[in-house]
C-alpha positions in Angstrom: -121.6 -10.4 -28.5 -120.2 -6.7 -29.6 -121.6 -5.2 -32.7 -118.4 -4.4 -35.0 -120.5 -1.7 -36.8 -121.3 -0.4 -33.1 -118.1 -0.3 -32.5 -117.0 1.2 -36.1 -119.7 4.0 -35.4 -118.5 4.7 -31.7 -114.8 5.5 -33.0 -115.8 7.9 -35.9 -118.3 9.9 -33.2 -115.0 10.2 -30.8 -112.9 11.6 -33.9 -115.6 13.8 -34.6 -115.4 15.3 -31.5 -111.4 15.5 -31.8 -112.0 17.8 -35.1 -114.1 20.1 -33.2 -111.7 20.1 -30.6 -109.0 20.9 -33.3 -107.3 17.7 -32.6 -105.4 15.7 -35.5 -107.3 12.3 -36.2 -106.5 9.8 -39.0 -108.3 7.8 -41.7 -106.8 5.1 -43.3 -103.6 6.1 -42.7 -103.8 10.0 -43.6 -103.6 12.2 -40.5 -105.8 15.1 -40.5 -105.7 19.1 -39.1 -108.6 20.3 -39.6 -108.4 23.9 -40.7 -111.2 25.5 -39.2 -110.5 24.2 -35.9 -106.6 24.3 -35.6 -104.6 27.2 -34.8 -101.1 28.2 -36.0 -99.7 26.5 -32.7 -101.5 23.5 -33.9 -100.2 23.5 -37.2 -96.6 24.0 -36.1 -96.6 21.0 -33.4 -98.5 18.5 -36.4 -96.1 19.7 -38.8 -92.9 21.1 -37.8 -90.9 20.7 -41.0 -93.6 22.8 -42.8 -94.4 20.0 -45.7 -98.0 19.0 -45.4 -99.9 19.9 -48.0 -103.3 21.0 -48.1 -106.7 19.1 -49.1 -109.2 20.9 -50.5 -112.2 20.0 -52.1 -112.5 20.4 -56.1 -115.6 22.9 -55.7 -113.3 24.8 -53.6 -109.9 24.6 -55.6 -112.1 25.0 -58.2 -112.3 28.8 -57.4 -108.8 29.2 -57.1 -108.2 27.9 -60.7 -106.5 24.5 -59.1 -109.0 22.2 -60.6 -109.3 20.9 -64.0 -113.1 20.3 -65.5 -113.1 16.9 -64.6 -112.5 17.4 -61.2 -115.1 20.4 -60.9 -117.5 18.1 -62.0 -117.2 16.3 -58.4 -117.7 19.1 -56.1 -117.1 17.1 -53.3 -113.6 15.2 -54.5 -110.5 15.5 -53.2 -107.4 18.4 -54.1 -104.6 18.6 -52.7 -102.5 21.6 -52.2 -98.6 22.0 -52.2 -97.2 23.6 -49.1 -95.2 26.4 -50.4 -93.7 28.7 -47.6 -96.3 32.0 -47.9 -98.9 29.0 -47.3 -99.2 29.3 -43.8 -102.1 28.9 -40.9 -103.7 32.7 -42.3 -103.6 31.2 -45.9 -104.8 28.3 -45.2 -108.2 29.5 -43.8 -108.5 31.9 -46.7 -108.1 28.9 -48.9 -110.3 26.9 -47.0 -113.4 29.7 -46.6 -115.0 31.3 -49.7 -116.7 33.8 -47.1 -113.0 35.7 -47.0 -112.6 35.7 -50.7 -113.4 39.5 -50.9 -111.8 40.4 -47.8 -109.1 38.5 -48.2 -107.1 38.6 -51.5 -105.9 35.3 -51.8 -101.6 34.9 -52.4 -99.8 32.3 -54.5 -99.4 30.7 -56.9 -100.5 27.4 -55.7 -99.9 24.2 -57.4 -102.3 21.0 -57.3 -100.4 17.8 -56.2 -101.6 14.2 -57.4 -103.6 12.8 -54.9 -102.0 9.8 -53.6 -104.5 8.4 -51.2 -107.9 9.3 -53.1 -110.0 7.1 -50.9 -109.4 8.1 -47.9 -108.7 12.4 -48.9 -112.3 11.5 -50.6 -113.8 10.1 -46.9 -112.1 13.1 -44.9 -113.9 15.3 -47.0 -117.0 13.4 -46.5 -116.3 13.3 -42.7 -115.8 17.0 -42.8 -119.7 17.2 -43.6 -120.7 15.3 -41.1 -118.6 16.7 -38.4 -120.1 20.0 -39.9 -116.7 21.8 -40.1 -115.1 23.4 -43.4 -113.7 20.6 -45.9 -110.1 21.5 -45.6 -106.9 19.7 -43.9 -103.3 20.0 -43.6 -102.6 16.4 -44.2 -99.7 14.3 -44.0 -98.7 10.1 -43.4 -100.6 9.0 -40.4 -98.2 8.3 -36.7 -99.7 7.7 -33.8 -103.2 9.9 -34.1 -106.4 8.6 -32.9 -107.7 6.4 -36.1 -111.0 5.2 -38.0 -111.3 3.5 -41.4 -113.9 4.1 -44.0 -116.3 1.6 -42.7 -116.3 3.2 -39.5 -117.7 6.3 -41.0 -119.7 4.0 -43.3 -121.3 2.6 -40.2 -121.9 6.4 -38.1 -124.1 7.2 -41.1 -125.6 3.4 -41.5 -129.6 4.5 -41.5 -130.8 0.6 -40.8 -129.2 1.3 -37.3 -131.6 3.9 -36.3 -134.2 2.7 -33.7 -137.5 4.2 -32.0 -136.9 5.3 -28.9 -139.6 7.3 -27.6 -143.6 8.0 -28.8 -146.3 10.6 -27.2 -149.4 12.0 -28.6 -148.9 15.2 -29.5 -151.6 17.8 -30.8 -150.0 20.7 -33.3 -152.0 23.2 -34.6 -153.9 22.2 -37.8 -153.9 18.8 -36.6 -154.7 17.6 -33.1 -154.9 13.9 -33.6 -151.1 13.6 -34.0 -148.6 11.0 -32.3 -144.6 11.9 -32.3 -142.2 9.1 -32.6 -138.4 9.7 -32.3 -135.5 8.1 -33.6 -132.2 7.4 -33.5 -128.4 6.0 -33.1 -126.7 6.0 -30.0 -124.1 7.8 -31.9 -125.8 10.0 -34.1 -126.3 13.7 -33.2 -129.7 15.1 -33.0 -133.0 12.7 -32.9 -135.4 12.2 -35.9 -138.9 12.0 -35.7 -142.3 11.5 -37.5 -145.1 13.0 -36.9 -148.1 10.2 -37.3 -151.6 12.3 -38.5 -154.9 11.3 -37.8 -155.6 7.3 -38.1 -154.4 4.4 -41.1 -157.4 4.1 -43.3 -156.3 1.2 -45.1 -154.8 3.5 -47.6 -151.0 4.5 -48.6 -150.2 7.3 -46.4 -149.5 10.4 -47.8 -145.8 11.4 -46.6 -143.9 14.5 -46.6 -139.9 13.9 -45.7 -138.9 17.3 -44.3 -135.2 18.3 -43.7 -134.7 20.6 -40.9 -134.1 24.4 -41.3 -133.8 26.2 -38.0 -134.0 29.9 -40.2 -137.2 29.1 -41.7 -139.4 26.7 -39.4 -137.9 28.2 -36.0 -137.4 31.9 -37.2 -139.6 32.7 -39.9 -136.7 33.1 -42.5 -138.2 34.1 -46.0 -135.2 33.3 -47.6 -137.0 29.9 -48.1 -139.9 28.2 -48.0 -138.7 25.8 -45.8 -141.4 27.3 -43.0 -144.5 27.5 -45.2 -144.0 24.3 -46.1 -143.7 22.6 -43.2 -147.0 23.7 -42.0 -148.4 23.5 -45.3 -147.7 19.7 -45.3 -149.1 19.3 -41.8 -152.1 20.8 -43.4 -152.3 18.7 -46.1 -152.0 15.5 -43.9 -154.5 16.1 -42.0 -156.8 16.9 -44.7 -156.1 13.8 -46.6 -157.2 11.4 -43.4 -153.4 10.0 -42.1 -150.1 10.2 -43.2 -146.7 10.7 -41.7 -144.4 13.9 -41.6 -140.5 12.7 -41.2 -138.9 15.7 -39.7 -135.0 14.8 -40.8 -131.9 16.6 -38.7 -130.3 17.3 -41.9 -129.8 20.7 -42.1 -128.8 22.9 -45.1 -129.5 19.7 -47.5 -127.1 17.9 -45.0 -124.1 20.6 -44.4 -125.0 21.6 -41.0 -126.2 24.7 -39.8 -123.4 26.5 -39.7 -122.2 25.5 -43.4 -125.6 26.6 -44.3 -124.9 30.1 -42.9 -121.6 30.3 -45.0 -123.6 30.0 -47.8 -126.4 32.1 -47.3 -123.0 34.8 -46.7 -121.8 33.3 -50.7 -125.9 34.4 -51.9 -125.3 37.2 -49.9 -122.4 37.8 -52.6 -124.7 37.1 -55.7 -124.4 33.1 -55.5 -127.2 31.0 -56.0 -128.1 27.8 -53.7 -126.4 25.2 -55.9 -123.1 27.8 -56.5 -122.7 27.9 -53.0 -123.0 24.9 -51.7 -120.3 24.0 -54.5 -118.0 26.6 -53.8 -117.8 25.8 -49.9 -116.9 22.5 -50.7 -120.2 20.2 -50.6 -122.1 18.7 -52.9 -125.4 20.3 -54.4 -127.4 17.8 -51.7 -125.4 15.7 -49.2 -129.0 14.2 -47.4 -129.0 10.5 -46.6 -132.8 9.6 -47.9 -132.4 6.1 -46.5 -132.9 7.1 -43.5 -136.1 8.5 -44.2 -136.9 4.7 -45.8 -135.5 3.4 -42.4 -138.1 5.6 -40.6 -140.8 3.9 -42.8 -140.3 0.9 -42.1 -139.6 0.7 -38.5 -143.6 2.4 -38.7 -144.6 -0.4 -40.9 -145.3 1.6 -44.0 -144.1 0.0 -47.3 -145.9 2.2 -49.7 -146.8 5.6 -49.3 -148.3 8.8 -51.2 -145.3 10.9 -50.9 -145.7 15.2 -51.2 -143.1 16.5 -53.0 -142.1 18.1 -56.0 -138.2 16.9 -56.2 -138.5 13.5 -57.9 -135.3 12.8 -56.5 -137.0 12.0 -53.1 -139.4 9.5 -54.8 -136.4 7.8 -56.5 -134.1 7.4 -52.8 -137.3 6.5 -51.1 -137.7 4.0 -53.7 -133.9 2.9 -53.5 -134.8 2.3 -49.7 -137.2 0.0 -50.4 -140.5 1.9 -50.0 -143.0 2.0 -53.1 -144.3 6.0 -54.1 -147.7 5.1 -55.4 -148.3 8.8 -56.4 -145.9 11.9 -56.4 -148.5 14.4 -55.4 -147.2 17.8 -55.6 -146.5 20.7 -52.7 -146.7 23.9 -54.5 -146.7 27.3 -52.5 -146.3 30.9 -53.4 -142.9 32.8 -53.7 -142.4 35.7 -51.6 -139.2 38.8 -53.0 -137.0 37.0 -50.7 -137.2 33.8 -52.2 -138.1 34.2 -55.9 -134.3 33.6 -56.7 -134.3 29.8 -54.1 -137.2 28.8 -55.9 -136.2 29.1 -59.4 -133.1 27.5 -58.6 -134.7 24.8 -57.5 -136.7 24.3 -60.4 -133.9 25.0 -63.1 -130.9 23.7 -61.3 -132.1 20.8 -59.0 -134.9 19.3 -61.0 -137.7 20.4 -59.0 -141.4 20.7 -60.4 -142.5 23.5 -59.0 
């Protein structure tokens, strides 16, 4: 018998590949352009009468003084954006991108419309995320456009569908007695995996959830610590007996590599972390924790020692299911690069450094 939420999850991978592809798609009756991938031919043949309005998100309309306070409080909500005649295909994408802001001076004035279909504007600027594209559409009533519903995008991201689907021993350096175990959907991009040190003991094992960061554990960026601590944990695993290090493919606290780029370009400008996360569009962390808890269980681990010092980890661990006996913490030295991350961290984000 088919699995509906197989099915569901199937669909909102094909429309993610139509926004890349700068093809219109549809949720729940809104049809979509994605800005970043269209073109001004595009534009013209999905809206010839030149109406569509544009959806922002509020962190982004925030900056152009088209959000109210309540609305900036939800970076990640839904704006939308009358279509005035100087707000063509060029505008759009200096709406859409903060990056152009000082190249760029931005035209107008633009006026916020109500948003009439909240839910699903809200979900296209979720799926935006995931499709790891710019939150911003020329929008308009849905016609005959490839479609998905919210549960369909609710299933692409469901963590209790992830599976193991491979296992190896594998020695790394500073800890030799290691096994790798990967994960995944058949639909999600890029594989999970946990590295499993040394042998259970009979004791919690102490657990390190690691999101992945190509600039720091791939190319030595010392804009984080991201690198450091990677093999800092590892370290620390091995020299607490066994444990588990969940390396998880959310990148740039879940906005894609390429959205993480955009905002090192906004730090680049004098932003900190949180500021630009918010001002691209995405919230101050858009990781799914349960699928760390997912991982967990499918390794049999119910309670663990978990190394971290963002409490917010031990509370969606905990919301997934899996008891933190201890919160044991994962300090390491700042370097001039990062001074700036680090205290953002700790005075924005709630982490005990």
């Amino acid at each position: 018998m088919s699995d509906p939420r197989a099915a569901g999850a199937r669909r909102a991978a094909g429309a993610i590949d139509a926004l890349r592809r700068g093809w219109p798609i549809a949720i729940e009756g809104l049809a979509l352009l994605a800005v970043e991938t269209a073109d001004a031919e595009r534009l013209k043949a999905f809206d010839p009468a030149g109406e569509a309005p544009l959806l922002l998100s509020a962190g982004r309309a925030t900056t152009l003084k088209l959000a109210n306070q309540r609305d900036a409080a939800t970076p990640d909500g839904p704006v939308l954006v009358e279509r005035v005649a100087w707000l063509d295909f060029d505008t759009a994408t200096a709406l859409a991108d903060p990056q152009l802001d000082l190249a760029t001076p931005l035209k107008g004035p633009f006026r916020a419309l109500p948003v009439m279909q909240p839910e699903a504007a809200q979900a296209a600027l979720r799926f935006a995320r995931i499709a790891g594209i710019l939150p911003a559409f020329f929008v308009r009533p849905a016609q005959d456009e490839p479609a998905i519903t919210i549960a369909d995008i609710d299933a692409h991201e469901d963590a209790d569908r992830l599976r193991i689907v491979a296992r190896a021993r594998l020695p790394v350096a500073g800890a030799e007695d290691t096994e790798i175990v990967a994960f995944r959907t058949d639909e999600m991009p890029g594989e999970h995996v946990a590295l499993l040190i040394g042998d259970p003991d009979g004791n919690p094992p102490l657990v390190r959830l690691h999101s992945e960061c190509l600039t720091g554990d791939v190319l030595g960026s010392l804009k984080c610590d991201c690198g450091p601590q990677l093999q800092a944990a590892i370290a620390a695993i091995e020299a607490s007996g066994w444990g588990i290090l969940l390396y998880l493919r959310q990148e740039g606290r879940g906005i894609g590599l390429i959205n993480k780029l955009r905002a090192y370009a906004l730090q680049d400008q004098g932003f900190d972390t949180v500021d630009a996360n918010t001002r691209l569009g995405f919230a101050v962390d858009a990781r799914n924790f349960a699928v760390a808890g997912r991982m967990l269980s499918l390794l049999g681990q119910q309670t663990v020692r978990l190394l971290t010092n963002n409490p917010e980890k031990v509370a969606a661990l905990e919301a997934a299911g899996v008891k933190v006996a201890e919160r044991v913490a994962h300090k390491l030295p700042p370097n001039p690069h990062n001074e700036r991350y680090l205290a953002t961290k700790r005075d924005r984000t709630g982490h005990q450094l």
